[in-house]
Residue, then its C-alpha position, 0 to 999 in steps of 0.5 A: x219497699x227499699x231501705x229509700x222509701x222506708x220511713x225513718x225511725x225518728x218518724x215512726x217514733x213521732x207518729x207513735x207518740x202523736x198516737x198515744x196524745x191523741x188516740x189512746x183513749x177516746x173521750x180522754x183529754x190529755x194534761x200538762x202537771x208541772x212539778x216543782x222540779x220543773x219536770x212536766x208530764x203529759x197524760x189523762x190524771x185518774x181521779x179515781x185513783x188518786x186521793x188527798x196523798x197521791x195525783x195518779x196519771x197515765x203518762x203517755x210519753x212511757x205509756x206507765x201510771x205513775x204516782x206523784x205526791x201532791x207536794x210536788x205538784x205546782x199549786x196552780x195545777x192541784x188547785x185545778x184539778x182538785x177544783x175540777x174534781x170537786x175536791x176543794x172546801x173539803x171543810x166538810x171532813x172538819x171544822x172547829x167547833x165548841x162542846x159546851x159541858x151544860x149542867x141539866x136539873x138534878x145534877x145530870x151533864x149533856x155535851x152541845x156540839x156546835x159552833x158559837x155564833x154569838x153570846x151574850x150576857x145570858x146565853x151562848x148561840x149555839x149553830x147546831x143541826x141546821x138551827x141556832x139554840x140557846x145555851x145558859x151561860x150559868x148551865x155551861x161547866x166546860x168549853x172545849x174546842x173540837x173538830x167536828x163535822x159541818x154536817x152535825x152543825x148546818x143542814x145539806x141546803x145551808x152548806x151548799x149555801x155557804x159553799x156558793x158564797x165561797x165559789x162567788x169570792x173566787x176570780x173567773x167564776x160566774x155563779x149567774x152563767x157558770x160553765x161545767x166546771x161549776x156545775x161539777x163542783x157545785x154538784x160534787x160538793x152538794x152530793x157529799x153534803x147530802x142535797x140531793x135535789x142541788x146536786x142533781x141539778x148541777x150533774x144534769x147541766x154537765x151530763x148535758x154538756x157533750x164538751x165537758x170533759x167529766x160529762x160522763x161522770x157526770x151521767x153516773x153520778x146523776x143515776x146515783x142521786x136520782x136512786x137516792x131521791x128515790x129513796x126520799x122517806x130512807x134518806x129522811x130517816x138517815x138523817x134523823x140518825x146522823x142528826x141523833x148521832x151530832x147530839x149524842x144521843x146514841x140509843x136513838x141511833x142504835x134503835x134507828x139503825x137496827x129498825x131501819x132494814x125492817x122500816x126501808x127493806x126496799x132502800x137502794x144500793x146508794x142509801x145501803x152503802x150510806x147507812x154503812x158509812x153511818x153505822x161506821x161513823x157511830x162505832x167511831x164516835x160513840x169511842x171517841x166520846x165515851x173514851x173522853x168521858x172516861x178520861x175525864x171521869x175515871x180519876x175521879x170516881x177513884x178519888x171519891x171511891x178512895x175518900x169514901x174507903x178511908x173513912x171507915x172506922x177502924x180501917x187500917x192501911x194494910x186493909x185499904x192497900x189490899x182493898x186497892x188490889x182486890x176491889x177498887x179497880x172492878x168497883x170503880x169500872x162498875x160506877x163509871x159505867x153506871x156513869x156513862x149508861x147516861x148517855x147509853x144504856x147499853x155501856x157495860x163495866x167491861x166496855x167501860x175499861x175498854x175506853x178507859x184503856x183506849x183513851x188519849x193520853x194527855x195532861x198530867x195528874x197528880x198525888x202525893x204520898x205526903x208525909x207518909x212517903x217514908x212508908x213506900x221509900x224507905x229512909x237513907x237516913x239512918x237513926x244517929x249513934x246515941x252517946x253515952x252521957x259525959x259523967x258529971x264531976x263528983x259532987x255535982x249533984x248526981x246522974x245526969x237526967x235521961x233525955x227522952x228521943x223522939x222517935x218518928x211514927x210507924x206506917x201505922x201510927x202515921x195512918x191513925x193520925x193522918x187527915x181524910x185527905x192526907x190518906x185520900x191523897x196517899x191510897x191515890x198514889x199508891x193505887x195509880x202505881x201500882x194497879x196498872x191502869x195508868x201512864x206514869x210519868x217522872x215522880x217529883x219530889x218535894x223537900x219534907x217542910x219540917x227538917x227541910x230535907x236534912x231528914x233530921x231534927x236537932x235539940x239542945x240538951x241542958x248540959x250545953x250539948x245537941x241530940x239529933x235524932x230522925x225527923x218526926x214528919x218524913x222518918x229520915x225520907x227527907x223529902x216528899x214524892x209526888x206521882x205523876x199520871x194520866 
């Protein structure tokens, strides 16, 4: 062929490029992504190498995957394609709900979880588990709000409901004719929400649909929830153990659990794979809420621990300061423990300390070492010079009278004088310093009430003169320290 009949290299280029649109991968459908910068690719988006962070696209102009933050991606192309891969309303992952603190008969506490859906003047509507239960207002010690999973709070069949309510609302779908991208999404959103039976019918009607482009997909999603609904009496059980774990109740979960290989030997890979995902979210949750609990009732046993300590008879401060040091943290892991095997038996001292350390931090505390601050900062004020007294004129009636100082108490003398609480309060902060077992923030200080922070006092002599002398509350500390912890 001569250099005349040859093809142009601008013509095999075209016809390469026209290739790689339309041939590279059969069954592929090529897409146009704009981006915020203006720039647009042309390619076949991989759902199943993206995820929530990244669009991933083999781009068939470089023929080179590439990776795009979602950010930069027009909003009109991610609502699409997360539309079309049933990725949108990802509300399953979390809602805000309520933990409702309710006080049982003998003084015993259990957390709600849901969503309040009404009240009234007796009683909180909890949604729950697929049902609306009632809580006394009088029983309810806390409400916080929380994150939380819409599986714990509406059954599979009522989140798809709310789903469908969802799709109707938005402007060119048509629930009574929809086309195959609400079947794909009906039956994605179903399959994660655990109806089966839904998304089975969703994923036959886009399996059926030759020019539906996920209708592959859609095939092998369909053999996966057909394998679960095989698997009917192990998918019943799985979600007794996912509605045990919504209440808290983590003994009924770890038995379910550990008796579910013997109740369902013959359970299918997809019913495997969700009782991992299960066993994970039970290792996760019970951390979460035992560390909760720890944060929340940890300070607390201290507290009591301490009061009951400083009330002995004949204690003194030096016992109760190496007490701090040798039993208080032990004792009071024991009683939290003791404490959270309310909730679950198999809690130990150990694990107890392990969720305390592990716990959020936030929202400061306090303690105060009160007057007694003198003990673990020494004064700068130091005691004034005495003067020697002015010698009175003769005959005027003999020695001037010796004029008694006062003195401020000693560590010892401040700890037999000291309230029950001023103690409790002392010990606290010195324990929160100095054991370890807290975040401390900047001390606060407080001007001592009594010399108001001159750590003086002064008074008049009969001869027309003034003694000073070190404050008898704070020895000259001058002020007040309060730690702060959490």
């Amino acid at each position: 062929m001569n250099a005349s009949n040859r093809p142009s290299l601008g013509l095999v280029t075209v016809l390469v490029l026209l290739a790689l649109l339309f041939f590279v991968d059969a069954g592929a459908v090529a897409d146009v992504i704009h981006l915020r910068t203006g720039e647009t690719v042309k390619g076949r988006p991989l759902r199943d190498r993206s995820d929530k962070d990244v669009l991933v696209m083999e781009d068939y102009l470089s023929g080179a995957v590439r990776s795009l933050a979602w950010a930069v991606v027009e909003e009109a192309d991610k609502l699409r394609l997360q539309r079309e891969w049933g990725w949108m309303n990802r509300a399953l992952e979390a809602v805000k709900g309520h933990r409702l603190v309710q006080q049982l008969a003998g003084g015993a506490t259990q957390d709600v979880r849901g969503i309040i859906v009404k009240e009234d003047d007796v009683n909180y509507h909890v949604q729950l588990g697929g049902r609306v239960v009632k809580v006394r207002k009088d029983q309810v010690l806390e409400r916080v709000d929380e994150d939380m999973d819409p599986r714990d709070i509406w059954s599979p069949e009522q989140l798809v409901e709310r789903f469908r309510a969802e799709l109707a609302k938005e402007e060119g779908v048509d629930l009574d004719n929809p086309d195959g991208h609400v079947h794909w999404r009906i039956a994605e959103y179903a399959r994660q929400a655990g109806d089966f039976a839904t998304a089975k019918t969703h994923y036959e009607a886009c399996a059926s649909d030759e020019t539906y482009q996920n209708a592959t997909v859609a095939k092998q999603r369909l053999a996966d929830v057909e394998a679960i609904l095989r698997d009917a009496a192990a998918l019943r059980s799985l979600r007794d153990i996912r509605m045990a774990l919504s209440l808290k109740s983590f003994e009924k979960v770890r038995e379910g659990i550990e008796g579910f290989g013997e109740k369902h030997p013959d359970a299918g890979e997809q019913i495997q794979q969700r009782l991992e995902k299960t066993k994970a979210d039970f290792v996760k949750r019970r951390a979460e809420f035992f560390q909760l609990e720890a944060k929340i009732n940890f300070p607390k046993i201290v507290l009591k621990e301490i009061k009951t300590k400083v009330q002995e008879k004949e204690i003194g401060l030096s016992d109760v300061t190496a007490w701090t040091r040798r039993e208080l943290p032990d004792g009071a892991f024991e009683a939290l423990a003791v404490r959270l095997q309310r909730r679950d038996e198999a809690v130990t001292p150990e694990e107890a300390r392990a969720f305390w350390e592990n716990r959020r931090k936030s929202g400061w505390r306090m303690a105060s070492y009160g007057a007694g601050t003198f003990i673990v900062e020494p004064p700068k004020i130091k005691p004034p010079k005495r003067r020697a007294p002015r010698k009175r004129r003769s005959g005027s009636g003999g020695a001037a009278p010796q004029v008694k100082i006062p003195k401020p108490p000693t560590r010892d003398q401040w700890w037999a004088a000291a309230a029950t609480k001023e103690r409790q309060q002392w010990v606290m902060a010195f324990f929160v310093e100095n054991s370890g077992l807290f975040e401390l923030g900047k001390p606060k200080y407080s001007l001592c009430p009594k010399c108001n922070g001159a750590g003086l006092e002064s008074k008049a002599l009969q001869t027309g003169g003034t003694m000073s002398y070190l404050c008898t509350r704070c020895g000259g500390a001058q002020r007040d320290k309060r730690v702060r912890f959490r």
